[in-house]
PDB file of N, CA, C, O and CB in Angstrom:
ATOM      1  N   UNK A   1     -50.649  73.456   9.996  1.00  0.00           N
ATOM      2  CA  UNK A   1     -51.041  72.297  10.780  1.00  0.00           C
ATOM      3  C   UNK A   1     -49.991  71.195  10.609  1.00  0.00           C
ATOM      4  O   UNK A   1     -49.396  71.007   9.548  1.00  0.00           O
ATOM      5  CB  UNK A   1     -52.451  71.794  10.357  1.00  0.00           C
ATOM      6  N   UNK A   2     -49.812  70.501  11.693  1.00  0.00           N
ATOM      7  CA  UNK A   2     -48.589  69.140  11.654  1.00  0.00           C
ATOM      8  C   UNK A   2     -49.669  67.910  11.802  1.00  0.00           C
ATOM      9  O   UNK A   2     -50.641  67.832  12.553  1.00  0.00           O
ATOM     10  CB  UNK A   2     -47.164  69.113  13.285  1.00  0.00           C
ATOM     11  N   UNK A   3     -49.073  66.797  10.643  1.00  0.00           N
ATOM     12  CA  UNK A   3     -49.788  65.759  11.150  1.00  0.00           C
ATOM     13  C   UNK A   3     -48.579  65.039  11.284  1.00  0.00           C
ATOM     14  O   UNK A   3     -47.515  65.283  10.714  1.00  0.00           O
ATOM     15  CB  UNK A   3     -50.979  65.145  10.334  1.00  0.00           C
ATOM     16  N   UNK A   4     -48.885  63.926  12.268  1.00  0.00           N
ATOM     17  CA  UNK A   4     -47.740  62.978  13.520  1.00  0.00           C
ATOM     18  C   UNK A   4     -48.171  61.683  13.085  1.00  0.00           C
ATOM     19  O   UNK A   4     -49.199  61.283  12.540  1.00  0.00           O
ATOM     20  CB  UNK A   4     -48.041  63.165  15.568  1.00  0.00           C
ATOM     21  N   UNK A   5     -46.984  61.065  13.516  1.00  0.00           N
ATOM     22  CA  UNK A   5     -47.030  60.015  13.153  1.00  0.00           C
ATOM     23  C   UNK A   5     -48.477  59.050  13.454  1.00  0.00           C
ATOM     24  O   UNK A   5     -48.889  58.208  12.656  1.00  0.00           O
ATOM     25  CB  UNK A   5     -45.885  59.626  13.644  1.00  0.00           C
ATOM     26  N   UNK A   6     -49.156  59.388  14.828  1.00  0.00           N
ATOM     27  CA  UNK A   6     -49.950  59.042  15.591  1.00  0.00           C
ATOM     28  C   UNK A   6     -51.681  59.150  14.243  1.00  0.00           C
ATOM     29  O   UNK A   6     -52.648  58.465  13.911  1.00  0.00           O
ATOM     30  CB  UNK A   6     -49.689  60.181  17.150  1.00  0.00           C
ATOM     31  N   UNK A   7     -50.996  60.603  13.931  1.00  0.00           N
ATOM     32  CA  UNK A   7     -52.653  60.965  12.656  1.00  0.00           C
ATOM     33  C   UNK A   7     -52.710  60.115  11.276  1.00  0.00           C
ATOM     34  O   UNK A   7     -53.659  59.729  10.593  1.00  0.00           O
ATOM     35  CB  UNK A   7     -52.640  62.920  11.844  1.00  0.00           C
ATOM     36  N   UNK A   8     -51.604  60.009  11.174  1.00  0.00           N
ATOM     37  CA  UNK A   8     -51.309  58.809   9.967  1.00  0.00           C
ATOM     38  C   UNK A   8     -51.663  57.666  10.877  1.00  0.00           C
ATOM     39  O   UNK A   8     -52.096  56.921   9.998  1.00  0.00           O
ATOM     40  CB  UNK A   8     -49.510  58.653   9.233  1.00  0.00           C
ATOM     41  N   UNK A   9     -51.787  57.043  11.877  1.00  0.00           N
ATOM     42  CA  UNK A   9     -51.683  55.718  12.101  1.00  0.00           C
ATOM     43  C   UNK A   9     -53.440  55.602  12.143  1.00  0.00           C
ATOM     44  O   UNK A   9     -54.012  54.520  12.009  1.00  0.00           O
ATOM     45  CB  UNK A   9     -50.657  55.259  13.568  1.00  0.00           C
ATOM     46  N   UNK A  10     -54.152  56.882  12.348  1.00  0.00           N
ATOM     47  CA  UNK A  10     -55.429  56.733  12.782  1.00  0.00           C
ATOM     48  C   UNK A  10     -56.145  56.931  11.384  1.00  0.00           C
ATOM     49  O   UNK A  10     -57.300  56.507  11.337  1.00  0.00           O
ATOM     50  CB  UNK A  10     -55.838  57.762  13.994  1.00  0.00           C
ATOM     51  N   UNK A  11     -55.641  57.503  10.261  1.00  0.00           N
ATOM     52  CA  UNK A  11     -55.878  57.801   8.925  1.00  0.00           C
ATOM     53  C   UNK A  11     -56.067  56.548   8.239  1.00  0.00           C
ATOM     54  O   UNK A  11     -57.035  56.229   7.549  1.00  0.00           O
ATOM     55  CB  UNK A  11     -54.814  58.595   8.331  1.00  0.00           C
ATOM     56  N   UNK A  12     -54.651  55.618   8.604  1.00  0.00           N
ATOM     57  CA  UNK A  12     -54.695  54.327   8.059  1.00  0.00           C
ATOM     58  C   UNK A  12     -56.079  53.305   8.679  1.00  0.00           C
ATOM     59  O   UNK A  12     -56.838  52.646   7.969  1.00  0.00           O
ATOM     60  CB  UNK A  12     -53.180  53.692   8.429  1.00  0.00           C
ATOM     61  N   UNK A  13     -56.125  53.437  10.475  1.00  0.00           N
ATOM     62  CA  UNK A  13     -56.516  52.443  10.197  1.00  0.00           C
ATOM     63  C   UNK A  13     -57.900  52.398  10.049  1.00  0.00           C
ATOM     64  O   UNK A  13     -58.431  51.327   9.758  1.00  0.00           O
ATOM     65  CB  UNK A  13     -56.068  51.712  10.912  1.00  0.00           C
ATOM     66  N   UNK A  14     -58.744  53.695  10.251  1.00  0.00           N
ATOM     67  CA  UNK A  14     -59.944  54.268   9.283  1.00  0.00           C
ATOM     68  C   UNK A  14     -60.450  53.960   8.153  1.00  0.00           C
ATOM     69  O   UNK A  14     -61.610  53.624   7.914  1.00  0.00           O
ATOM     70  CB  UNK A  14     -59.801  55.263   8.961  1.00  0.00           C
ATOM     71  N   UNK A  15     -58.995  54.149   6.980  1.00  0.00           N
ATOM     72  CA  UNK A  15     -59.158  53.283   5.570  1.00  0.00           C
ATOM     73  C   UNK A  15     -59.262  51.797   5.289  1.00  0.00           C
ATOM     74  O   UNK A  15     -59.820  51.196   4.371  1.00  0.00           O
ATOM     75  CB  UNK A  15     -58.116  53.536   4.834  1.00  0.00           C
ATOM     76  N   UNK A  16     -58.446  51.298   6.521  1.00  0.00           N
ATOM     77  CA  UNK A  16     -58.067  49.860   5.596  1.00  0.00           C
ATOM     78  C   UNK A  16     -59.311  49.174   7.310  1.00  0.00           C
ATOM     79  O   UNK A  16     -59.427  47.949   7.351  1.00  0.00           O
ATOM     80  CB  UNK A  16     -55.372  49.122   5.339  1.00  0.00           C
ATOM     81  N   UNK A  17     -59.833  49.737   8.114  1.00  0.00           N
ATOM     82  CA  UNK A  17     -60.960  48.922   9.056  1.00  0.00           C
ATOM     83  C   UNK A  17     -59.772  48.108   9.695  1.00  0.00           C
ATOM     84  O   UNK A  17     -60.067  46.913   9.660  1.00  0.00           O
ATOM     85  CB  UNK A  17     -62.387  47.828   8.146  1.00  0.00           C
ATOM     86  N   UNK A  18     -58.348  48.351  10.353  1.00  0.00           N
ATOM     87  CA  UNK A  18     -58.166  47.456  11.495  1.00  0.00           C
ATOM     88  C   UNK A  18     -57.936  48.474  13.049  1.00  0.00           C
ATOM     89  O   UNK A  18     -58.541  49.525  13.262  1.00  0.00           O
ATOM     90  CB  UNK A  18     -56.699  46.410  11.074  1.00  0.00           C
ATOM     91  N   UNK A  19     -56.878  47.808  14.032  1.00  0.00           N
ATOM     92  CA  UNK A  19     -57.115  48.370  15.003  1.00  0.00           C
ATOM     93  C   UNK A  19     -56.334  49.118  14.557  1.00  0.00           C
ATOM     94  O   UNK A  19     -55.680  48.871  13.543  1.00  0.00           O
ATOM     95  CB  UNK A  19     -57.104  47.904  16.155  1.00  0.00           C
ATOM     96  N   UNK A  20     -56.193  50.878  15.670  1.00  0.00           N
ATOM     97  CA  UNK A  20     -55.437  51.928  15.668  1.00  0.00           C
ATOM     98  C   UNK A  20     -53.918  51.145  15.601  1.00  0.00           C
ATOM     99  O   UNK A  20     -53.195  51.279  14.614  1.00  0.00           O
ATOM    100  CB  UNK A  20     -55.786  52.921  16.977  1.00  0.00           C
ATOM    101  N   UNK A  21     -53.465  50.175  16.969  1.00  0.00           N
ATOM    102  CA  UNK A  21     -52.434  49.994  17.549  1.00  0.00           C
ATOM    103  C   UNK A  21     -51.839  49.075  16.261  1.00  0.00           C
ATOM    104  O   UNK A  21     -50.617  49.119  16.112  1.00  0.00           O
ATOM    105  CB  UNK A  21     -52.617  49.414  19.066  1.00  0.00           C
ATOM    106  N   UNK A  22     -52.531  48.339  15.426  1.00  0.00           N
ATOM    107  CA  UNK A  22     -51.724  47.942  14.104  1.00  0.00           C
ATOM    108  C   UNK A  22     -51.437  48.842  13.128  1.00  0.00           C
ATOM    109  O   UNK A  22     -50.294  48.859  12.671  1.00  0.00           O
ATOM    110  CB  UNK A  22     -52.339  46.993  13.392  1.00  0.00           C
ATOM    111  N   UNK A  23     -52.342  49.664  12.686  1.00  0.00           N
ATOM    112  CA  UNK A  23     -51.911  50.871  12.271  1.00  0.00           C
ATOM    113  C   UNK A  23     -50.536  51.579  12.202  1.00  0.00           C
ATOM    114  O   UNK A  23     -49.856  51.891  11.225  1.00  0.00           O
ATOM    115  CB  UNK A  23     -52.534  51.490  12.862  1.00  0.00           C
ATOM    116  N   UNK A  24     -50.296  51.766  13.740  1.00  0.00           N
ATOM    117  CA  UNK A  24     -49.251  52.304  14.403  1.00  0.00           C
ATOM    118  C   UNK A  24     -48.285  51.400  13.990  1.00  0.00           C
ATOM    119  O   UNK A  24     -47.242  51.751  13.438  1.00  0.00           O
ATOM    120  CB  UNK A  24     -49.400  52.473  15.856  1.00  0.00           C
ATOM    121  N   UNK A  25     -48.633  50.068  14.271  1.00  0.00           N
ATOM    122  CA  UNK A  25     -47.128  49.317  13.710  1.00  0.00           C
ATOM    123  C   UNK A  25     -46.879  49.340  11.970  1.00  0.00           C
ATOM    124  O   UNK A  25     -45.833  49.139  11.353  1.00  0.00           O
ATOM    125  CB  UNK A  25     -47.177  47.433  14.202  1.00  0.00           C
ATOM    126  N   UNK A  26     -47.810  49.558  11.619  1.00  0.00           N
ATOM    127  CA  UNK A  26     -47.492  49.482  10.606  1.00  0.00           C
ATOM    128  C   UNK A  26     -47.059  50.834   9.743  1.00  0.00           C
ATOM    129  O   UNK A  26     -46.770  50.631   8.563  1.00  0.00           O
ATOM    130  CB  UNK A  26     -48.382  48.803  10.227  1.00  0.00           C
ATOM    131  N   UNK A  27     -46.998  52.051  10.184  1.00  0.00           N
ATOM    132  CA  UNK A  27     -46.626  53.261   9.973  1.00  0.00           C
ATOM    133  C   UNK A  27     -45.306  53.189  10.533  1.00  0.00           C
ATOM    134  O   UNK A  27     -44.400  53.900  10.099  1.00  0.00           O
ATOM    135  CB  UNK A  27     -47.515  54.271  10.497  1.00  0.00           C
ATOM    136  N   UNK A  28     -45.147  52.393  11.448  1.00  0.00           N
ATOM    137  CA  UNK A  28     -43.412  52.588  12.137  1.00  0.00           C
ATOM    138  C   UNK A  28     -42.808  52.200  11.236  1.00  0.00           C
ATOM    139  O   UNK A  28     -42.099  52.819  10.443  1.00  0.00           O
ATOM    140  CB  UNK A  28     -42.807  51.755  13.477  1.00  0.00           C
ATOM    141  N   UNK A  29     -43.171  50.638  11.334  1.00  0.00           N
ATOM    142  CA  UNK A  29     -42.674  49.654  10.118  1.00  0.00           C
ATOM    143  C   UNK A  29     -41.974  50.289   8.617  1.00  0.00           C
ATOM    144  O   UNK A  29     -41.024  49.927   7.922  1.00  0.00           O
ATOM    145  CB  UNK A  29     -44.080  48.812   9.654  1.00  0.00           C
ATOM    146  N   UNK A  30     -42.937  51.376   8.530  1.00  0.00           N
ATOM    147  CA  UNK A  30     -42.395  52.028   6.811  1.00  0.00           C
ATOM    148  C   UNK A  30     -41.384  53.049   7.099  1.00  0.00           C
ATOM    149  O   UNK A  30     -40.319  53.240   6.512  1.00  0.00           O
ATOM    150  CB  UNK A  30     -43.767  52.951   5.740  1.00  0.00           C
ATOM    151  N   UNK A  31     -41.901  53.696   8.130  1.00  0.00           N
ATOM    152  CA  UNK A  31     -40.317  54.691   8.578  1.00  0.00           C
ATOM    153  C   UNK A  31     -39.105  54.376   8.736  1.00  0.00           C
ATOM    154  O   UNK A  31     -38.131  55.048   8.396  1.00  0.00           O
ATOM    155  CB  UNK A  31     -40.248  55.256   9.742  1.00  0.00           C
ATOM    156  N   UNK A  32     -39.112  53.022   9.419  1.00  0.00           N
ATOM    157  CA  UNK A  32     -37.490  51.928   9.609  1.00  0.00           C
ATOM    158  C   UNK A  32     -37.388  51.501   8.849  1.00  0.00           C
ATOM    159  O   UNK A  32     -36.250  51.035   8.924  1.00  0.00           O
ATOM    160  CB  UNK A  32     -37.155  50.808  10.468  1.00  0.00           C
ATOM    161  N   UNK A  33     -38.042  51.065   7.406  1.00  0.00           N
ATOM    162  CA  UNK A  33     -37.444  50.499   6.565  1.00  0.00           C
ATOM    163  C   UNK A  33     -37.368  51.738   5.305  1.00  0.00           C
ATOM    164  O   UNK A  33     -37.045  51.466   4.148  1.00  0.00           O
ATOM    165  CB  UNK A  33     -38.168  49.106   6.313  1.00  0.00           C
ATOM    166  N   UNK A  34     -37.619  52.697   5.631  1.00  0.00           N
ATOM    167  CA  UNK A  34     -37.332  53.731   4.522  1.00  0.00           C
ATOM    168  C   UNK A  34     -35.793  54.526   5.400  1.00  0.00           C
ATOM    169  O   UNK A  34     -34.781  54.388   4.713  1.00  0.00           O
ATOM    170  CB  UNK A  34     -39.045  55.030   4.212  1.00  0.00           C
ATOM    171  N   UNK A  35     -35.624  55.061   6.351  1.00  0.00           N
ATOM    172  CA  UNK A  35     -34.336  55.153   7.125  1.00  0.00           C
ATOM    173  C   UNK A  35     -33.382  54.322   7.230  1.00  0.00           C
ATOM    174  O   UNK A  35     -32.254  54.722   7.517  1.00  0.00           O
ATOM    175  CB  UNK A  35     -34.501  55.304   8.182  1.00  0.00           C
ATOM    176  N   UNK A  36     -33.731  52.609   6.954  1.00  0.00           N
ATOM    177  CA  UNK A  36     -32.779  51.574   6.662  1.00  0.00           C
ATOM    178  C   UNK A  36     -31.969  52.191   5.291  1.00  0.00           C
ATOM    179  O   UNK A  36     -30.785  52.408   5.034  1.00  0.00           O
ATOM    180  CB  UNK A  36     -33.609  50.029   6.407  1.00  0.00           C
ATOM    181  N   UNK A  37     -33.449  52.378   4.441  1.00  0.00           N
ATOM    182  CA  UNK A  37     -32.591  52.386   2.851  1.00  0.00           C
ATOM    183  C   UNK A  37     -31.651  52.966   2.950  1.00  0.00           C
ATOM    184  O   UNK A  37     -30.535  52.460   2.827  1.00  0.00           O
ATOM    185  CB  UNK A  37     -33.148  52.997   1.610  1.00  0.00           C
ATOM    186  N   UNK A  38     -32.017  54.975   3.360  1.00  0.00           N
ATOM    187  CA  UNK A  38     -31.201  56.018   3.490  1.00  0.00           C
ATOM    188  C   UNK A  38     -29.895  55.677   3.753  1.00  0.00           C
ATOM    189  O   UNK A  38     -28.899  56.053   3.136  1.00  0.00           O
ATOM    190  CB  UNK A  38     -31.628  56.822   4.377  1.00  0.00           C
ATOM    191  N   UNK A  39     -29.968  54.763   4.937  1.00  0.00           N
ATOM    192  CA  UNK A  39     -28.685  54.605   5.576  1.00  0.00           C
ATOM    193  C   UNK A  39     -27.715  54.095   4.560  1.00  0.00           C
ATOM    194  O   UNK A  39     -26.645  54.649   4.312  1.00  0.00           O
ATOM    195  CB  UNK A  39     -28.765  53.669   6.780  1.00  0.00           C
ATOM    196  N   UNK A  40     -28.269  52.714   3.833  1.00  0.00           N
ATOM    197  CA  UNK A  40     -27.363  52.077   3.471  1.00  0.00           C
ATOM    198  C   UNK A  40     -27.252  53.089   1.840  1.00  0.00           C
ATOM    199  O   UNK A  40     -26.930  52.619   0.750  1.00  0.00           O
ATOM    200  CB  UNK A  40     -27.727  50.331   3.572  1.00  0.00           C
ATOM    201  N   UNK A  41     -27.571  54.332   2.087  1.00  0.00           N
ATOM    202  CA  UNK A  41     -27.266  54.760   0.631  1.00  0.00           C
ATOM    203  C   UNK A  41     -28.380  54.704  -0.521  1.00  0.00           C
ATOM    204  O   UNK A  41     -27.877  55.027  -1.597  1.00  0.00           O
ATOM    205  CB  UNK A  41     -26.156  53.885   0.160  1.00  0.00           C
ATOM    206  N   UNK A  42     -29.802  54.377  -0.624  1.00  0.00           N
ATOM    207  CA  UNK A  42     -30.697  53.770  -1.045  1.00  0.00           C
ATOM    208  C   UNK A  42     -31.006  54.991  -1.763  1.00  0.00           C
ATOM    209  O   UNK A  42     -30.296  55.875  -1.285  1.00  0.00           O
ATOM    210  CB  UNK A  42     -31.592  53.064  -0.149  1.00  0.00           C
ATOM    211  N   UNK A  43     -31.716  55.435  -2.664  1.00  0.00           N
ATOM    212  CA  UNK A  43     -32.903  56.214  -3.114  1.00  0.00           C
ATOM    213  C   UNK A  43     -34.329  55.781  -2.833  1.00  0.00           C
ATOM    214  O   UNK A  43     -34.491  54.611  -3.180  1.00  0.00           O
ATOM    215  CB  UNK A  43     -32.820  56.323  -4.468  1.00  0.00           C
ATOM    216  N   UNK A  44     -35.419  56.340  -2.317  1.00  0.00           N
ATOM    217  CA  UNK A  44     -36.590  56.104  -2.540  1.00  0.00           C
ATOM    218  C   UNK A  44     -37.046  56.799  -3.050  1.00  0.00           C
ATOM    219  O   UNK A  44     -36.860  58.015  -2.999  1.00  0.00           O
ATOM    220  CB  UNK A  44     -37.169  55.883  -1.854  1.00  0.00           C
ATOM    221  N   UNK A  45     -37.987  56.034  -3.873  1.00  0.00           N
ATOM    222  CA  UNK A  45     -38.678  56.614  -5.168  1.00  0.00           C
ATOM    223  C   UNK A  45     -40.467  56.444  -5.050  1.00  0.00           C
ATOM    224  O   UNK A  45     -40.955  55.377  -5.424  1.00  0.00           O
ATOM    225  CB  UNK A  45     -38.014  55.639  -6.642  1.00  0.00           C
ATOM    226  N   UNK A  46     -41.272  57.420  -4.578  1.00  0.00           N
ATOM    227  CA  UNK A  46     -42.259  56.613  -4.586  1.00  0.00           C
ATOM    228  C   UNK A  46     -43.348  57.556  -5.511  1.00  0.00           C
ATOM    229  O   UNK A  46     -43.461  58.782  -5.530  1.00  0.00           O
ATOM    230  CB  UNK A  46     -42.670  56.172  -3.037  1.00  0.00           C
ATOM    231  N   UNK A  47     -44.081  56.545  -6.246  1.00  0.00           N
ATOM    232  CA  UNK A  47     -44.117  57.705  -7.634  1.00  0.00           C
ATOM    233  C   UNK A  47     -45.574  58.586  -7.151  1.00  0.00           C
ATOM    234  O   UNK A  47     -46.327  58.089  -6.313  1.00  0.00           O
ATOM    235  CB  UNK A  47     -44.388  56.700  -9.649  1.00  0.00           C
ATOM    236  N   UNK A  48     -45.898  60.095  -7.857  1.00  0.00           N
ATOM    237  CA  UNK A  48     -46.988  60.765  -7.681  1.00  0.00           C
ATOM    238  C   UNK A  48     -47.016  61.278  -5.629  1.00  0.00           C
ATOM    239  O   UNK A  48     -47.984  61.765  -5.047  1.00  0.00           O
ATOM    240  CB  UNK A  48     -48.341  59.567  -8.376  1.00  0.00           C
ATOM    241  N   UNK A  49     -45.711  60.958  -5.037  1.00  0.00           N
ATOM    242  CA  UNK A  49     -45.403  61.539  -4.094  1.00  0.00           C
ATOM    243  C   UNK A  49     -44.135  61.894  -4.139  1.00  0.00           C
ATOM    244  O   UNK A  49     -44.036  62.736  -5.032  1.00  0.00           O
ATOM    245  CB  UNK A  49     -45.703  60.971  -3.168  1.00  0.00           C
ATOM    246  N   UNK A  50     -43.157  61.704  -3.668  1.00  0.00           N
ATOM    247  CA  UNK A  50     -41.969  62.226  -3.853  1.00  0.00           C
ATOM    248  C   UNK A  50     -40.562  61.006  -3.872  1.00  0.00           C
ATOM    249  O   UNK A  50     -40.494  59.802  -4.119  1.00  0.00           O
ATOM    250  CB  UNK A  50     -41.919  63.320  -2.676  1.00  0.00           C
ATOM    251  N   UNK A  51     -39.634  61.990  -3.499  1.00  0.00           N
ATOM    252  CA  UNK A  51     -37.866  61.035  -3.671  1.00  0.00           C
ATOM    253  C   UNK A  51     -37.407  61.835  -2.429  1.00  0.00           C
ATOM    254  O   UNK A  51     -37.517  63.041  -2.206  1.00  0.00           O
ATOM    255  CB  UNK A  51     -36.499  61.386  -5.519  1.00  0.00           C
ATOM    256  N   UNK A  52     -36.716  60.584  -1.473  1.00  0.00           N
ATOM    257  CA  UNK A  52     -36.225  60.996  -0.738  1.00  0.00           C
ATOM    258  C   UNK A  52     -34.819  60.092  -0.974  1.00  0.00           C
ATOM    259  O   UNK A  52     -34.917  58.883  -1.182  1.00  0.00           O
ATOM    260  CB  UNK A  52     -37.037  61.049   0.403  1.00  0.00           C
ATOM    261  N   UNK A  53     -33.401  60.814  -0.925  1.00  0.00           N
ATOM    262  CA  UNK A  53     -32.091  60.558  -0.930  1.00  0.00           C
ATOM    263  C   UNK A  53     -31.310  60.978  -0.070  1.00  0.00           C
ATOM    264  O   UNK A  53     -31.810  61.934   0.524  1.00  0.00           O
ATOM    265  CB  UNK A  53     -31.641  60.844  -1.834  1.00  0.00           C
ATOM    266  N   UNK A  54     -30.342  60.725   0.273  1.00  0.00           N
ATOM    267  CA  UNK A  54     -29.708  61.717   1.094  1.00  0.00           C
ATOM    268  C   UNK A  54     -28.391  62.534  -0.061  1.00  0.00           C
ATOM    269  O   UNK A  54     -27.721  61.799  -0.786  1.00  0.00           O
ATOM    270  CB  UNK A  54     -29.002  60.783   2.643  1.00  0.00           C
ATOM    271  N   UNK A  55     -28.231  63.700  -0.075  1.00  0.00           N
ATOM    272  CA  UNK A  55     -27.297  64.184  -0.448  1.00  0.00           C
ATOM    273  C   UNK A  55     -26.612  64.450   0.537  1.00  0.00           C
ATOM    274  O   UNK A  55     -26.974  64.583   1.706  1.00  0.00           O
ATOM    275  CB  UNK A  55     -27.473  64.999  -1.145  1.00  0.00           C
ATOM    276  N   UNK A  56     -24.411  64.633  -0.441  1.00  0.00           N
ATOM    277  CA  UNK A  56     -23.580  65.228   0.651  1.00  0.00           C
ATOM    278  C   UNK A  56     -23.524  67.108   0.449  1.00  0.00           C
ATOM    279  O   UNK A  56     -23.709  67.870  -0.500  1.00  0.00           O
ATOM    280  CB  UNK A  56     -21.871  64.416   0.489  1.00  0.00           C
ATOM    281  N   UNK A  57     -23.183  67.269   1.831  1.00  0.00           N
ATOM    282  CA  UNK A  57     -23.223  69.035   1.767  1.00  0.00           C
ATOM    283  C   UNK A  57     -22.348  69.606   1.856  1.00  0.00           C
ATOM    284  O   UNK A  57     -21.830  68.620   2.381  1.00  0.00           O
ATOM    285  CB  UNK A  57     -23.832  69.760   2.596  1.00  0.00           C
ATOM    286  N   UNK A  58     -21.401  70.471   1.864  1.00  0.00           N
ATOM    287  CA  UNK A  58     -20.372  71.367   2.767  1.00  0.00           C
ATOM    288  C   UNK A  58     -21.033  71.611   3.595  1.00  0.00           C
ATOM    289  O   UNK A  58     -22.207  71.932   3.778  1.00  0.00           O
ATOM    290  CB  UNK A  58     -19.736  72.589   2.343  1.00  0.00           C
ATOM    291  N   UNK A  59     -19.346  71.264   4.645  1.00  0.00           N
ATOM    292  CA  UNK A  59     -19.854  71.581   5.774  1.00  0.00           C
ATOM    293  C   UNK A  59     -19.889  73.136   6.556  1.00  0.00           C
ATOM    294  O   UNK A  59     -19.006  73.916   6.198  1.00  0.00           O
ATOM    295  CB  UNK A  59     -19.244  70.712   6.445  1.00  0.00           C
ATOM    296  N   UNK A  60     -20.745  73.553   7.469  1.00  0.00           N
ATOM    297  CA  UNK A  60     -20.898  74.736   7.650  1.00  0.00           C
ATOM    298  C   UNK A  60     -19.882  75.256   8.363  1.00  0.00           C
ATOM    299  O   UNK A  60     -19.502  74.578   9.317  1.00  0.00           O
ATOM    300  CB  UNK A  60     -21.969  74.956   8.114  1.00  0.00           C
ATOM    301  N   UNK A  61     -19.305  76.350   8.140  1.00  0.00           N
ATOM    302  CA  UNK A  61     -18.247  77.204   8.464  1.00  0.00           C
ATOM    303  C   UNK A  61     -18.080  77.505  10.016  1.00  0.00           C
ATOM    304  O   UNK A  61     -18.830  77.999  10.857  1.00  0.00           O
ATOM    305  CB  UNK A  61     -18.450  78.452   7.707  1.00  0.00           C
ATOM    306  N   UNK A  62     -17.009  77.088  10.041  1.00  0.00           N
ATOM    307  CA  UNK A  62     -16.639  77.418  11.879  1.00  0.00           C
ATOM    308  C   UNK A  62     -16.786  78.793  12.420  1.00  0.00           C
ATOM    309  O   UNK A  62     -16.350  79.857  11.980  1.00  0.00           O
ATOM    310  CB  UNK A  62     -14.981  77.136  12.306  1.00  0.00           C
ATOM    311  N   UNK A  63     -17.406  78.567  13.335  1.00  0.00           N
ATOM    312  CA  UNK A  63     -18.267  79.737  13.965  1.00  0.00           C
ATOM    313  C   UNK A  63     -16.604  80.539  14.864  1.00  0.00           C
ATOM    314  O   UNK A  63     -15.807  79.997  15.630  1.00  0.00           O
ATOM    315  CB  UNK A  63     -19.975  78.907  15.373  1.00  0.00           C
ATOM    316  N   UNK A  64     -16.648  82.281  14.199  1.00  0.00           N
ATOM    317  CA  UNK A  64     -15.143  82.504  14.880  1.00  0.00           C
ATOM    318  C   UNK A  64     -15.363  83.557  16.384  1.00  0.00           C
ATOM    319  O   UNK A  64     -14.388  83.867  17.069  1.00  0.00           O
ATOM    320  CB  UNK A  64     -13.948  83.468  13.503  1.00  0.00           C
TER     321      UNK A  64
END
């Protein structure tokens, strides 16, 4: 099963009693500022869930 951004926004606003459509902003809200971090190089750390970083990779081999 996939849950979307949309099931988190309706999850939230279930828990905390406001509207869906704040919800929604406020689920965006954490995605752009967790993709801000990434960008600028950031670690997030968020504890009893996970770490998201970006690592560098090799790059994949030219297709002959």
């Amino acid at each position: 099963m996939t849950t979307t951004k949309r099931d988190l926004a309706k999850t939230v606003a279930k828990d905390i009693g406001c509207r869906q459509s704040l919800a929604a902003q406020m689920v965006d809200s954490i995605f752009v500022a967790m993709r801000e971090a990434l960008i600028k190089g950031d670690r997030i750390e968020t504890r009893g869930f996970g770490v998201f970083e970006v690592r560098n990779t090799k790059p994949k081999p030219t297709a002959r």
